[in-house]
C-alpha positions, 0 to 999 in steps of 0.5 A: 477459446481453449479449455473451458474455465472452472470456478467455485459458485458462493464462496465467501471470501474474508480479508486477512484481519476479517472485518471485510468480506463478502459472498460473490457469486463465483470465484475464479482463479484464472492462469493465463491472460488468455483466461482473465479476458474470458472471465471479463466477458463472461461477466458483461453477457452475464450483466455481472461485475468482476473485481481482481482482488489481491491477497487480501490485506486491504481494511477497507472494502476496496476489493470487495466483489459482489459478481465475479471475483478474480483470485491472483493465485494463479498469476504469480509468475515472473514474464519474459521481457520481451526485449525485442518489443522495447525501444532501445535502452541506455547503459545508465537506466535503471534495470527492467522486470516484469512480473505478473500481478498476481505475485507477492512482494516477498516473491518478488523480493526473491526472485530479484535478489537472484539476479543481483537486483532488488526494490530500491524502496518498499512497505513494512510488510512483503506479503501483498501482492505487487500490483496490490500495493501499486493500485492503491498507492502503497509506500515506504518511507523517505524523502527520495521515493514516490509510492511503489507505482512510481516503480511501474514503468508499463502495464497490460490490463484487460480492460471492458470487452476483455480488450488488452491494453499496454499503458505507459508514459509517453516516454514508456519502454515499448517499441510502438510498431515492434509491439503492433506487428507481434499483437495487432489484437492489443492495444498500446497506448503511450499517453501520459494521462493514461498513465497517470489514471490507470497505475492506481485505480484500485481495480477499478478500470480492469483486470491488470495481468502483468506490470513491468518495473524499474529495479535497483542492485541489491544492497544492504541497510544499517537499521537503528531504533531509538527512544526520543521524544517528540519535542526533539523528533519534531524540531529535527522534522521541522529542520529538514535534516531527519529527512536530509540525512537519512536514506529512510526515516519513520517513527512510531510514537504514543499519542498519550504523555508520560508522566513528564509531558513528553510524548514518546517516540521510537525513531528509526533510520535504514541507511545504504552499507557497503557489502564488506560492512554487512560481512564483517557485522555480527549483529543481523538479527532483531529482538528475537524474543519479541519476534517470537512473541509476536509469531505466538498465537495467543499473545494478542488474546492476552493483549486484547483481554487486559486492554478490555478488563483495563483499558487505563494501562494502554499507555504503558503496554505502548511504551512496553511495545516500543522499548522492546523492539528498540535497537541499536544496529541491525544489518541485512540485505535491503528487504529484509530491513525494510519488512519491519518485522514483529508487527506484521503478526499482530493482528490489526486493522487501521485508518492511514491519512496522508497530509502534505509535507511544505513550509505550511508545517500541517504535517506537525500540526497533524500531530498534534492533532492525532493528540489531541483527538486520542485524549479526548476518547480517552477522557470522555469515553475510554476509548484508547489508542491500542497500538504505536501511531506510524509517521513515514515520509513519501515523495510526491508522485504524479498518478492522479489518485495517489494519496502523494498526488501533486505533494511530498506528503507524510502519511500517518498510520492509526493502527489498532489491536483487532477487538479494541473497544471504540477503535472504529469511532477512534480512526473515524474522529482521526479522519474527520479532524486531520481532513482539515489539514488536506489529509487524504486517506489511504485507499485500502485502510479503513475510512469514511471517503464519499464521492464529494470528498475525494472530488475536494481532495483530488483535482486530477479527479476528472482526468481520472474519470475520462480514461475510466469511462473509456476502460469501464465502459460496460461498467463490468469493473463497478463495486460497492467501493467504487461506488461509495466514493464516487468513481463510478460512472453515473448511470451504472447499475 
């Protein structure tokens, strides 16, 4: 079938942070779809398993692949549309790319403001690869945007016997019989349940070659970083109005009181400017010193070291962190707004839990609990919460192991410095107390999931699993992870 594939044989391969890794015993960096289907059934004549990993950045071991590992290098380029193959479009919806999986955020980001467009949300860091953060239900923060899958519009996965498949909603964008003509070898399936399953699964139903997305027009943002505290921050949340009257709205905060009480937030909103705005704006950079800082090979050895000769003076360094990267006025195009900058270079690893947001109030409960929890470590073991805890807000979603599933849901991330002394039994107590508060924990962030937890947390779970047993049937997709938390089939090997 064409030219014969190359592959390295044990290899190991680390994630970005290197608390994850893993010796599978080939590594592939496949370039075409052609290839991925070949990879696939290689693999089950083998009896092996394949798993398509993306850059790397996941703390768990999502993407951990004993058989076949599938590198994105090579699947990092934008797709033509095939405008023929779709149904007709009205003038008002929203515009459509399509891009292979392999390609980072950042590329993406790039490549849409060439054509005037541009993701009309994303996460703090642009160095995923896109269907990365769709498969495991990545986000942004604001009330108005679901998860990125929610941008996914159609998907072409090579699922068991290297069998291509289109998924999309009932509703999808593809002309059912202009698609059969062209690919009578593929299938499309246009079901909303398919859908629903198959947009976050975590690698664990094939190999996914290309996505096609709705976009927005590029646009700028207005970002403003300011020091409160959580009493104010909490009634704003309470009201709804943070959320009403900012386009995005997030928060770090400390979980340790100062000296009066209060526990310390850092408050950011990004809100839509006009370009004539942006023009005549000279303040368009960020702390520079601090983003300097952060790029500086050595500052987290420093961090780390004093943390560990002294942990009482965690409380201080988080206030430090948190009133140097405040800001009053800070304008560019959208994604580089979004990208939050100095953090990304830290290096970290976290837990991320997301608990419902409704007139039940569990989402400010949750703090309280995260408080609670840190001050306990603190006094019974000095054990320290190393990094500025993250509160953002995400639109409920439909996909049905999303952590937003059925919910609008605010998603608190638990960040520690890489050496932390007790950092994991630190994130691990923070999952155990907020499970109490229906907290689902992010999939690519470090937790304890067992399969009877996510059948407690997900109710679509079995809907998920019938379209996976029909997508994985020759098991070819299973994993440690997929495994440990109980998606996949009984039986499998």
């Amino acid at each position: 079938m064409g030219r014969r594939l190359t592959f390295s044989l044990r290899r190991a391969w680390r994630n970005h942070t290197g608390n994850q890794g893993i010796d599978p015993l080939r590594q592939y960096e496949p370039d075409s779809l052609e290839a991925v289907q070949e990879i696939v059934r290689d693999a089950e004549a083998a009896g092996t398993t394949v798993r398509a990993i993306g850059s790397g950045h996941s703390w768990s071991d999502v993407a951990l692949a004993p058989g076949f590992l599938v590198r994105p290098t090579g699947l990092n380029r934008p797709c033509d549309l095939e405008d023929d193959l779709l149904l007709p479009r009205d003038d008002g919806d929203a515009p459509l790319v399509r891009v292979e999986s392999g390609m980072r955020v950042r590329e993406l980001n790039e490549l849409l403001d060439g054509k005037g467009l541009a993701l009309p949300n994303m996460g703090g860091y642009d160095g995923q690869t896109i269907v990365g953060v769709v498969s495991t239900s990545t986000h942004g923060s604001g009330k108005e945007f679901g998860p990125l899958a929610d941008f996914v519009q159609s998907l072409d996965l090579v699922a068991a016997e290297g069998r291509v498949h289109r998924i999309e909603r009932a509703s999808g964008p593809t002309d059912p019989a202009a698609y059969g003509a062209r690919y009578p070898d593929r299938v499309l399936k246009k079901d909303d349940d398919w859908f629903r399953a198959a947009v976050v699964s975590m690698g664990c139903m094939g190999v996914i070659h290309s996505v096609i997305l709705a976009v927005g027009p590029a646009h700028y943002l207005r970002e403003v970083r300011t020091l409160d505290t959580w009493r104010e921050v909490r009634e704003a949340i309470a009201s709804g109005s943070a959320l009403a009257d900012n386009d995005h709205y997030e928060l770090l905060f400390s979980p340790y009181p100062r000296d009066d009480g209060e526990i310390e937030c850092l408050v950011t909103t990004r809100n839509r400017i006009s370009p004539d705005d942006y023009r005549h704006d000279r303040r368009r950079a960020r702390n520079w010193l601090i983003e300097l800082a952060a790029r500086f090979p050595l500052t987290p050895v420093f961090s780390n070291l004093l943390i560990g000769l002294r942990p009482s003076v965690t409380p201080s360094l988080l206030h430090f962190a948190m009133k140097n990267i405040e800001n009053p006025d800070y304008v560019n195009k959208s994604y580089r707004v979004l990208n939050i900058g100095a953090a990304n270079y830290l290096p970290a690893y976290s837990c991320e839990i997301g608990v419902p947001v409704d007139e039940r109030g569990l989402h400010l409960s949750a703090v309280d609990e995260v408080v609670d929890v840190a001050a306990r470590h603190r006094d019974l073991g000095q054990a320290y919460q190393t990094s500025p805890i993250s509160l953002r807000f995400v639109k409920g979603t439909d996909a049905f192991l999303s952590m937003m599933e059925g919910r609008d849901t605010m998603m608190i991330e638990l960040i520690m410095q890489t050496h932390t002394e007790g950092g994991v039994e630190l994130l691990g107590a923070y999952e155990d107390r907020l499970y109490a508060l229906e907290g689902r924990p992010h999939w690519g962030h470090v937790n304890t999931l067992t399969r009877d937890r996510v059948a407690e947390l997900y109710p679509r779970l079995q809907s998920w699993l019938d379209v996976h047993a029909q997508l994985n049937s020759t098991h070819v997709f299973d994993s440690p992870f997929s495994k440990r938390v109980g998606l996949s089939r009984a039986g499998s090997s």
